[in-house]
N, CA, C and O atoms as CSV, one atom per row, in Angstrom:
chain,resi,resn,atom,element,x,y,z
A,1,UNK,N,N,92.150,83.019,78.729
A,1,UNK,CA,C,92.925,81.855,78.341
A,1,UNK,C,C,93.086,80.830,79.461
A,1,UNK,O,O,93.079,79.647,79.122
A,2,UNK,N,N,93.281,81.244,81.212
A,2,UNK,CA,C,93.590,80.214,81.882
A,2,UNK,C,C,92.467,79.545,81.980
A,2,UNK,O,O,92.722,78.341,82.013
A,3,UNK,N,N,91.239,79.782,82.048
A,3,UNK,CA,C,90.014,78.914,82.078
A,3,UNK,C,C,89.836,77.802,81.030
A,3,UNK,O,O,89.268,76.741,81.287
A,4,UNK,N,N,90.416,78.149,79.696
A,4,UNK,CA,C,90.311,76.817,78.805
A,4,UNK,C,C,91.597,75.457,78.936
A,4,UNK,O,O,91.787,74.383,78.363
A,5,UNK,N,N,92.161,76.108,79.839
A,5,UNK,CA,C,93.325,75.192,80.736
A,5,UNK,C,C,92.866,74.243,81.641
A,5,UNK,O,O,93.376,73.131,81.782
A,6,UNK,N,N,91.850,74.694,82.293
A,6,UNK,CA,C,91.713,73.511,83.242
A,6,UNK,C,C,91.334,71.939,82.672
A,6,UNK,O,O,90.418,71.656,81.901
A,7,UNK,N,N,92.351,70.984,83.309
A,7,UNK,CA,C,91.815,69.560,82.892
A,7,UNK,C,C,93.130,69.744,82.003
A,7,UNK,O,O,93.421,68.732,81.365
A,8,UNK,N,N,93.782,70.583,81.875
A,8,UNK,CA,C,95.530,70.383,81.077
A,8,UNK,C,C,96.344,69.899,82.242
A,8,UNK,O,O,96.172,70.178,83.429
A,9,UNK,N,N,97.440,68.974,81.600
A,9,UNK,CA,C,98.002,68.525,82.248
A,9,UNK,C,C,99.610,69.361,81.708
A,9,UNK,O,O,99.886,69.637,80.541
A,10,UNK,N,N,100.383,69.599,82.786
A,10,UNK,CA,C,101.326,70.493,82.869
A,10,UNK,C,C,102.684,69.869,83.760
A,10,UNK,O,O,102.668,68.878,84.489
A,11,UNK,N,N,103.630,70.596,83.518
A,11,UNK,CA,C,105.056,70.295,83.855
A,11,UNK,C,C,105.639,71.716,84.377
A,11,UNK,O,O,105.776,72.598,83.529
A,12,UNK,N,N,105.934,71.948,85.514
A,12,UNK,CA,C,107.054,72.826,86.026
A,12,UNK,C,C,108.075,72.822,85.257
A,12,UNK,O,O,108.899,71.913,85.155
A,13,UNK,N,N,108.043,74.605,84.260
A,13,UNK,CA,C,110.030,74.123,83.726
A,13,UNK,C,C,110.872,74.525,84.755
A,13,UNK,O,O,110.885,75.472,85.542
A,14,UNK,N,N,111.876,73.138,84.451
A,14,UNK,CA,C,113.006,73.518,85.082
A,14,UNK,C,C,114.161,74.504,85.194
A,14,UNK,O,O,115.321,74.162,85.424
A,15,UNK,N,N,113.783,75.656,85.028
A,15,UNK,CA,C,114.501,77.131,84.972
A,15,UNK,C,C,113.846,77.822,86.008
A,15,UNK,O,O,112.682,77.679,86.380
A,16,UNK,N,N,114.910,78.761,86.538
A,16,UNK,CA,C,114.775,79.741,87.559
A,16,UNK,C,C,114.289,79.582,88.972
A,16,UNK,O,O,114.812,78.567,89.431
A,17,UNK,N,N,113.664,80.045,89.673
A,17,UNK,CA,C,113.099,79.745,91.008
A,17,UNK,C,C,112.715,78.473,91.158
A,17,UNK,O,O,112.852,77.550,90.355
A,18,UNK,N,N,112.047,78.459,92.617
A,18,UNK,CA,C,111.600,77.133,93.334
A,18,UNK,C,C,111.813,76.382,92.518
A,18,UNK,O,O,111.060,76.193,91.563
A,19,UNK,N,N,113.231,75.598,92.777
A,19,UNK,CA,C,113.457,74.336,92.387
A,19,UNK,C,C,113.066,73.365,92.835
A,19,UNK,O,O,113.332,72.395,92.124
A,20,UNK,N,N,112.576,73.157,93.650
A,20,UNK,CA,C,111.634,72.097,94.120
A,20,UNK,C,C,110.566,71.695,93.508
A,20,UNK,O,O,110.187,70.525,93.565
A,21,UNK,N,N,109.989,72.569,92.887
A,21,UNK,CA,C,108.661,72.539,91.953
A,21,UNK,C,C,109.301,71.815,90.732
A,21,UNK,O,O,108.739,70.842,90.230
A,22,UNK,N,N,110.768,72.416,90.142
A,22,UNK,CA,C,111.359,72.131,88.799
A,22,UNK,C,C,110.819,70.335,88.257
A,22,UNK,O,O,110.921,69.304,88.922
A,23,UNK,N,N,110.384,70.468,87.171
A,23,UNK,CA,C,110.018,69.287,86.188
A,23,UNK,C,C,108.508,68.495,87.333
A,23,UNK,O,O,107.962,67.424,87.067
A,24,UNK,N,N,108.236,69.179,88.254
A,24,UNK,CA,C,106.550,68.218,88.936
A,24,UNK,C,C,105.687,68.352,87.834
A,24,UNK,O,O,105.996,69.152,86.951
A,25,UNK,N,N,104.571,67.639,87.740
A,25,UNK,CA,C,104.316,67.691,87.116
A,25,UNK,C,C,102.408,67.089,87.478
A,25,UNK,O,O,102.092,65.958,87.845
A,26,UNK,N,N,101.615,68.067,87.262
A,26,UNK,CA,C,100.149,68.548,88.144
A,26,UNK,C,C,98.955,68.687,86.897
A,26,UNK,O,O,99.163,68.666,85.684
A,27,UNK,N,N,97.834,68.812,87.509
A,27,UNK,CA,C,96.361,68.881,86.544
A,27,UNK,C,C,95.749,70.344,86.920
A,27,UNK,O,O,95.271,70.563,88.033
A,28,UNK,N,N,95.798,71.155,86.068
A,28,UNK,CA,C,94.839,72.448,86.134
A,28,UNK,C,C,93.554,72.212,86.565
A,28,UNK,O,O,92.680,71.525,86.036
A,29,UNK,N,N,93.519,73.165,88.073
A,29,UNK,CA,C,92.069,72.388,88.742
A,29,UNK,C,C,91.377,74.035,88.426
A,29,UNK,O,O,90.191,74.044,88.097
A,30,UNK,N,N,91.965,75.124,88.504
A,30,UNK,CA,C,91.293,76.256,88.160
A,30,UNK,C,C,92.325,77.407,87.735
A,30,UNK,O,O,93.501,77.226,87.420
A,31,UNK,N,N,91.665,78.584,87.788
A,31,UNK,CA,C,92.221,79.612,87.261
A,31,UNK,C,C,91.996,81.053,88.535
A,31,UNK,O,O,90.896,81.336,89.010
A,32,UNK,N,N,92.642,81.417,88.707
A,32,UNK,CA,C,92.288,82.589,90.235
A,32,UNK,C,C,92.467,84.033,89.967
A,32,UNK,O,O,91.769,84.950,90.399
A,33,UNK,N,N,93.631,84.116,89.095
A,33,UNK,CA,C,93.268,85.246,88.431
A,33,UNK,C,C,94.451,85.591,86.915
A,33,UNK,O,O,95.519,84.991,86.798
A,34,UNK,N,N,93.959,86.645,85.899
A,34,UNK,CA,C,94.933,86.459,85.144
A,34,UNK,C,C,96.317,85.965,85.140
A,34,UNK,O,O,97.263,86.183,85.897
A,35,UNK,N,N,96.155,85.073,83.838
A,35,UNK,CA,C,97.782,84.421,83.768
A,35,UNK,C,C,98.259,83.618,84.705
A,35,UNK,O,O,99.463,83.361,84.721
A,36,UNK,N,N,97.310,83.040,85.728
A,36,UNK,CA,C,97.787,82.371,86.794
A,36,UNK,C,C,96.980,81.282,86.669
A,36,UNK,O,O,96.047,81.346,85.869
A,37,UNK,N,N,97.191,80.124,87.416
A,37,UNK,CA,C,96.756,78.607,87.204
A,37,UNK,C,C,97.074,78.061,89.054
A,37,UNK,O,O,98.038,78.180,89.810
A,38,UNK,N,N,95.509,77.364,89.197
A,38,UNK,CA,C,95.992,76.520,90.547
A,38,UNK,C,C,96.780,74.899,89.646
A,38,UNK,O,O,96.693,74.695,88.436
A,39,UNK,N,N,97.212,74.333,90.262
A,39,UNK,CA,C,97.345,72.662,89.999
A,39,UNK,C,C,97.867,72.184,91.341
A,39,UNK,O,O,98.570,72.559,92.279
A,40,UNK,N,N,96.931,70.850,90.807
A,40,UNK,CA,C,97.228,69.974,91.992
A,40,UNK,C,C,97.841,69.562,91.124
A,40,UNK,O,O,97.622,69.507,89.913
A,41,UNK,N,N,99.119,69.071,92.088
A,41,UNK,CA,C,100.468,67.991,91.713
A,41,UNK,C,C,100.043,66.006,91.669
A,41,UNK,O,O,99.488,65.198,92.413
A,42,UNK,N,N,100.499,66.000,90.757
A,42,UNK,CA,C,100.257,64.121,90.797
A,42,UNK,C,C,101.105,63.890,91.910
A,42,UNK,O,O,100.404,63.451,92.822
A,43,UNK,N,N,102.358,63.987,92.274
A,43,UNK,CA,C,102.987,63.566,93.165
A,43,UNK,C,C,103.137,64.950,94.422
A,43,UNK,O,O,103.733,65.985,94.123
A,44,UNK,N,N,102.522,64.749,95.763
A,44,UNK,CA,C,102.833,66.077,96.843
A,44,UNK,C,C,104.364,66.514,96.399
A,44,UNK,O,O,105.233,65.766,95.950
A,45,UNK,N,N,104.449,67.871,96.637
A,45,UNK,CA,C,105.648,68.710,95.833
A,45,UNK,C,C,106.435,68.822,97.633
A,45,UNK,O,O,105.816,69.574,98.386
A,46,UNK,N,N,107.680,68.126,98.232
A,46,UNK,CA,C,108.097,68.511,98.976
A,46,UNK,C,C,109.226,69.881,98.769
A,46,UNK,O,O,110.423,69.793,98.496
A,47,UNK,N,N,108.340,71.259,99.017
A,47,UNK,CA,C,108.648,72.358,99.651
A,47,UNK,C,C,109.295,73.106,100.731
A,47,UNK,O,O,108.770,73.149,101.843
A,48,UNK,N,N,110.271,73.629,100.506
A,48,UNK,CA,C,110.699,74.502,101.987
A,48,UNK,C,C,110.577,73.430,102.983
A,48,UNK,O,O,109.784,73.640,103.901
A,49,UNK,N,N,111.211,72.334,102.968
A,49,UNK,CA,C,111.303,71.238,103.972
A,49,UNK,C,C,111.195,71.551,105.441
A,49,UNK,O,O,110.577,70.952,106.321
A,50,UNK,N,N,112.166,72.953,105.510
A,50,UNK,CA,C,113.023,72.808,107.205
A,50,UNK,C,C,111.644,74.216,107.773
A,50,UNK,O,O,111.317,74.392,108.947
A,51,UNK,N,N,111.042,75.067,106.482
A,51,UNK,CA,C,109.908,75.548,107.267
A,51,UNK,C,C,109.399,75.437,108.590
A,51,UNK,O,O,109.623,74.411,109.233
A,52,UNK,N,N,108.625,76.535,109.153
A,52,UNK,CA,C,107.484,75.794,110.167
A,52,UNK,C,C,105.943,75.380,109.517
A,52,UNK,O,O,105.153,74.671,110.143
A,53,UNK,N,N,105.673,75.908,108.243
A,53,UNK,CA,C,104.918,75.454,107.243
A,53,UNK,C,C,104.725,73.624,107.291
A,53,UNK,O,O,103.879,72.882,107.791
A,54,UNK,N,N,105.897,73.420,106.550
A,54,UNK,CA,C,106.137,72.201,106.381
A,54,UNK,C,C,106.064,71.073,107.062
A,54,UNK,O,O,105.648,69.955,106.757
A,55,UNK,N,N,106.715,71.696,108.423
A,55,UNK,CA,C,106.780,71.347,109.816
A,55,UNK,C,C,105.212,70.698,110.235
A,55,UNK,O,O,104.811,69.561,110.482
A,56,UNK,N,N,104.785,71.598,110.193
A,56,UNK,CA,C,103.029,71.616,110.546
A,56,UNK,C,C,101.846,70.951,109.752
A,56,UNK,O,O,100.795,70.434,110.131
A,57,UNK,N,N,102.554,71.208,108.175
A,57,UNK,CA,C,101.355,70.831,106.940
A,57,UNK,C,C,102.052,69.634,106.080
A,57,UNK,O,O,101.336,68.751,105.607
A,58,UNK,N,N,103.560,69.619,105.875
A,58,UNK,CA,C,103.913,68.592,105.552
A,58,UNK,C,C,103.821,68.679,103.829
A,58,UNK,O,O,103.587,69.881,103.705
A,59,UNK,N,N,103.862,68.156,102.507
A,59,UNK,CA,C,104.044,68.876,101.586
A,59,UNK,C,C,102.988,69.422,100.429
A,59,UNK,O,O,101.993,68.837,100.000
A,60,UNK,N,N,103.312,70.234,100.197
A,60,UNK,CA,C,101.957,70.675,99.480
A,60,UNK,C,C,101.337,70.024,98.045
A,60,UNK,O,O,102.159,69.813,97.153
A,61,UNK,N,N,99.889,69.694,97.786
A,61,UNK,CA,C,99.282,69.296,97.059
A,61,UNK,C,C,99.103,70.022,95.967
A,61,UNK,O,O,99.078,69.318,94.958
A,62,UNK,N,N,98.955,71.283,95.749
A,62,UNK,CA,C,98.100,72.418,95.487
A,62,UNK,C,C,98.605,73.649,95.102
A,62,UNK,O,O,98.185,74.553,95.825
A,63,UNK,N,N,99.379,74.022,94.195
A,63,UNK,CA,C,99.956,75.185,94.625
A,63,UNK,C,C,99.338,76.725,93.099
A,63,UNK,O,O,98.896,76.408,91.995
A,64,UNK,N,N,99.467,77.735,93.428
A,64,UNK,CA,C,99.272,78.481,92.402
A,64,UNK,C,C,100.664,79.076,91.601
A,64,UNK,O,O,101.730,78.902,92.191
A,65,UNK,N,N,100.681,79.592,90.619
A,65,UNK,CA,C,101.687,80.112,89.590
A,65,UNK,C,C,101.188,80.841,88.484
A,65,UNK,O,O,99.969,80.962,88.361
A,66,UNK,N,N,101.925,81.316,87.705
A,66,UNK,CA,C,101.738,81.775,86.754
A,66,UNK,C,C,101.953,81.254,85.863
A,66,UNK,O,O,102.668,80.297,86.161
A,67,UNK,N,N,101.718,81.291,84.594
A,67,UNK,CA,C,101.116,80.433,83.237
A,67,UNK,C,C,102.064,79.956,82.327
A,67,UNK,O,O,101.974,78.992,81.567
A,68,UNK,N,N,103.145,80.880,82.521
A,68,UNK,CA,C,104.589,81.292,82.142
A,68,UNK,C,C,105.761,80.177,82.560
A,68,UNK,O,O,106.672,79.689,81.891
A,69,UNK,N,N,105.291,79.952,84.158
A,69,UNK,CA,C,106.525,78.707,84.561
A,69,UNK,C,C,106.169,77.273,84.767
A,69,UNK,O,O,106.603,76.364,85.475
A,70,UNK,N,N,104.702,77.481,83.409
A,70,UNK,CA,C,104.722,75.926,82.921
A,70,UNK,C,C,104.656,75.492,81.472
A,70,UNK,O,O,104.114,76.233,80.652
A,71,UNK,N,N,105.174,74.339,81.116
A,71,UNK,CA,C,104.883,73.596,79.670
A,71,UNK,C,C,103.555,72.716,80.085
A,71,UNK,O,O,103.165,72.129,81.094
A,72,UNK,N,N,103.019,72.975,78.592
A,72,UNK,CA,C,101.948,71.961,78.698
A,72,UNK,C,C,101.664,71.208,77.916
A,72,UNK,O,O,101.303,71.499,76.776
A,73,UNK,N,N,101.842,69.306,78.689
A,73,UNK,CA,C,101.968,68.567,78.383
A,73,UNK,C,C,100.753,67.740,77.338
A,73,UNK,O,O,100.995,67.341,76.198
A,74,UNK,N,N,99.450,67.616,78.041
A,74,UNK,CA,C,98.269,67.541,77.696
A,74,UNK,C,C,97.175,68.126,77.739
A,74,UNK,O,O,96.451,67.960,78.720
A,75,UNK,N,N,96.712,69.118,76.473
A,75,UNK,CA,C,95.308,69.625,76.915
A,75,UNK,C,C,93.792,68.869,76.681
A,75,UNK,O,O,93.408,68.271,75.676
A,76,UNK,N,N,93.182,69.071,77.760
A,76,UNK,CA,C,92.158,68.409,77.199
A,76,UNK,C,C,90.989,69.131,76.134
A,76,UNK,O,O,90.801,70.310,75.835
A,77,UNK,N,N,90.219,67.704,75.659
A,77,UNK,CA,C,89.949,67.828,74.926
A,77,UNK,C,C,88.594,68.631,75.460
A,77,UNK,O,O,88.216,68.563,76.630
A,78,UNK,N,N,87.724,69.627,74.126
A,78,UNK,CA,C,86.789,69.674,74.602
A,78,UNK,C,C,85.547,68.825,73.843
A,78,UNK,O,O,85.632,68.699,72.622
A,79,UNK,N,N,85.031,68.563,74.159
A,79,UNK,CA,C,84.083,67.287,73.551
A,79,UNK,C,C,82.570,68.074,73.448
A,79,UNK,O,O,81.684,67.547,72.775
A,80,UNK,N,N,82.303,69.490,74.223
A,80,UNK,CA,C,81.101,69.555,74.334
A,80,UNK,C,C,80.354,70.363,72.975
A,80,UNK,O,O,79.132,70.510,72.939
């Protein structure tokens, strides 16, 4: 299932953990392993601010999750 995701466009729900992520809202660039989804964020997701991560890399583009702590907004189409 996460492979026919990519090119969906998705929303962080706003429930439970990393609230920072809550309501961002990113493009399925792949799939890494069951039930899980990479997305890059339309807008960099500022993370764990006071980190030494952060400190160093500044905020992340990119992040992985599971399939579960997103809505999805737009799937694409497949045309082929």
């Amino acid at each position: 299932m996460p492979s026919d995701l990519i090119g969906a466009l998705v929303r962080f729900r706003p429930e439970g953990t990393y609230q920072d992520f809550h309501n961002a809202v990113g493009l399925v660039i792949s799939n890494n392993k069951p039930s899980h989804v990479r997305v890059r964020w339309l807008k960099p997701v500022h993370y764990a601010v006071a980190s030494e991560h952060y400190i160093h890399y500044g905020p992340t583009n990119v992040s992985d999750f599971g399939l579960d702590r997103f809505e999805i907004i737009n799937k694409r189409e497949n045309n082929g």
